[in-house]
C-alpha positions, 0 to 999 in steps of 0.5 A: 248637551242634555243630562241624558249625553252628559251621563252616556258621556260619563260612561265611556272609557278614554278610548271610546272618548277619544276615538277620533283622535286615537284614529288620527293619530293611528293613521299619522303613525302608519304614514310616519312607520311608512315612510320612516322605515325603509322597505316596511310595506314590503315587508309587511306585503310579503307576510301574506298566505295566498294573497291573504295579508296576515297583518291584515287579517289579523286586525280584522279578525281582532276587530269583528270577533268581539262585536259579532260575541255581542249578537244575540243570534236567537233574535236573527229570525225577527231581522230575516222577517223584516223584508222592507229591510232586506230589500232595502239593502239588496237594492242599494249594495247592489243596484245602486251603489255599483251604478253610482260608483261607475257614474262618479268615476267616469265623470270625475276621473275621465282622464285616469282610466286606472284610478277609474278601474280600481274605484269601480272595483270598490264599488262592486265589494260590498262590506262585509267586515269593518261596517260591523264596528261603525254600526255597533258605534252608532248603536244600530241592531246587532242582529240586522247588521249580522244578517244584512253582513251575511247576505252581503256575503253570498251575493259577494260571491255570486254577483262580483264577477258578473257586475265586474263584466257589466261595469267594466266590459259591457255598460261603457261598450253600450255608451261609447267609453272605453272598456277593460276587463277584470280576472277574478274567480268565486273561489277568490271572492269566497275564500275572502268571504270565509276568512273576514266573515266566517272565522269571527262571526263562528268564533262569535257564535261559538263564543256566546253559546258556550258562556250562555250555556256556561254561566247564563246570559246575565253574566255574559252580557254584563261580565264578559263582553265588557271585558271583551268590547276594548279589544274591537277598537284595538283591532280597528287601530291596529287595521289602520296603522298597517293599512297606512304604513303598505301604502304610506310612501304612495300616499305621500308621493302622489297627493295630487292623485290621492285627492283626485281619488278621495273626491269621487269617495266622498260623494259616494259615501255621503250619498250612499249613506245619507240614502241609506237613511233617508230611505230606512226612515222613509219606510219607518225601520225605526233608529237602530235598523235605519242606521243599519242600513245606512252602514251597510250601504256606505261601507265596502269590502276594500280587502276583496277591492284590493285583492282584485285589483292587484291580482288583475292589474299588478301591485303597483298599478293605479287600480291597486292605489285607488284601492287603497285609497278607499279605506283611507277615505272611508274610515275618517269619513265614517267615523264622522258619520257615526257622530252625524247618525247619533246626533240624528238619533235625537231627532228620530221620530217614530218606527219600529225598533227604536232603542231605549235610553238604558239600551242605548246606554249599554250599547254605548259603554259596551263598544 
């Protein structure tokens, strides 16, 4: 470890430290509380608002809101400008990544149409809410993640419906497989959009306008947002234990199922993200922007991805498990991805928007 780490190291609060153990033991909490108390999913499925899981929600809106006060939203208009990055993104959420999910789930769960159906679903939702916190871990650009979040979002809503039918419906008609169909509205897809997305990224917006205008930036960034950073990672935990706890007694009764679900997810996440990266350094973005882009190729949006399928398939149908599944496998696996991308960092060579030590740095100790 250089002396450079060792001071970044040096920096971090015992969260941030220890992220991979506090994640872990956030997810062995959750199985434990479902499995331990008696009816607890249930009873946490039930708190919901027109198929909104509040506890849910909650997190999420916890989880986004301190990252998204940390973008400087006067410097979107140099991200909007960066075309190679725009279409780097369209390109892989949403021609790429649906085709290799649909690939991975008919060659590798050819015998479980269900667990098939709900894994094509995933990977038609694109993220739009928990890659916020991995790309501000791995020190990517605040601003691209926030524009590339957003037209994430509008296609999202446009484009779900219509690749649900292709995947689902038509492509397995063409090549002889067996078809189903899927039941969901744009109004349903932008009502998620507005919930996850649209609360804290004006909550954020606001937020930072109103401390500029207030104290000026210099307090803002190095007062109050590190203040404000710890709260991401407490949404984060807490988005975890209540994703584990509903599914907790499933998971446990069905491991078989589980690892045949989690194989498919894995693939396409390293694929997903390690192209994402290979295809920003290719075109020379620079660290902060390739990673990204690596980020917002590999993440999904799992709270459309199960909303959907429990509203087509029912609660308790394969489609909803493998659902579920999805971000149980994605937040380890990105996690990790995270220490893989600022190991890389090291090794990054030329481009455009390299970070520099200080900001690194700052981005770090602010998370």
């Amino acid at each position: 470890m250089s002396a450079a780490d060792t001071g970044v190291a040096g920096r971090l609060s015992v969260l941030d430290r220890f992220l991979p153990v506090w994640i872990g033991a956030a997810m062995v909490a959750g199985l434990l509380l479902g499995r331990i108390i008696p009816g607890l999913g249930d009873a946490l499925a039930s708190v919901e608002i027109d198929g909104i899981s509040l506890p849910i929600a909650l997190g999420l809106l916890i989880m986004m809101y301190p990252v998204l006060a940390k973008v400087r939203y006067d410097r979107l208009d140099s991200v909007t400008g960066d075309r190679r990055l725009l279409i780097g993104s369209l390109l892989l959420n949403w021609i790429i990544g649906p085709a290799l999910m649909f690939t991975l789930a008919w060659l590798l769960l050819p015998d479980l149409p269900e667990y098939r159906t709900g894994l094509i679903i995933v990977g038609l939702a694109r993220c739009i809410a928990m890659v916020i916190i991995w790309n501000d871990l791995a020190c990517g650009d605040r601003e691209a993640a926030a524009v590339l979040v957003a037209l994430n979002s509008i296609f999202q809503v446009v484009m779900f419906a219509v690749l649900g039918w292709f995947y689902l419906s038509v492509l397995p008609g063409w090549l002889g497989l067996e078809q189903t169909t899927i039941d969901t509205s744009p109004w349903a897809i932008a009502k998620s959009v507005l919930i996850f997305l649209g609360i804290p990224l004006l909550a954020g917006y606001l937020t930072r306008r109103l401390g500029e205008r207030a104290k000026g930036r210099e307090w803002y960034e190095s007062t109050f947002l590190p203040r404000l950073g710890p709260w991401a990672l407490y949404g984060l935990l807490f988005t975890i234990v209540i994703l584990f706890a509903l599914q907790g007694e499933q998971i446990t009764s069905h491991p078989w199922d589980v690892v045949r679900i989690a194989l498919p997810l894995l693939i396409y996440f390293a694929v997903m993200w390690g192209g994402g990266f290979l295809l920003g350094a290719v075109m020379g973005l620079g660290y902060a922007r390739t990673t990204t882009l690596a980020f917002t190729a590999a993440g999904n949006n799992f709270e459309l991805a199960i909303a959907v399928a429990i509203a087509t398939y029912g609660a308790s149908s394969g489609q909803a498990l493998a659902g579920v599944i999805g971000p149980l496998i994605e937040v380890p696996v990105l996690v990790a991805l995270v220490y893989v991308s600022l190991a890389l960092r090291k090794r990054f060579t030329g481009g455009r928007q390299e970070p520099s030590l200080d900001e690194s740095k700052e981005s770090v100790r602010d998370v």
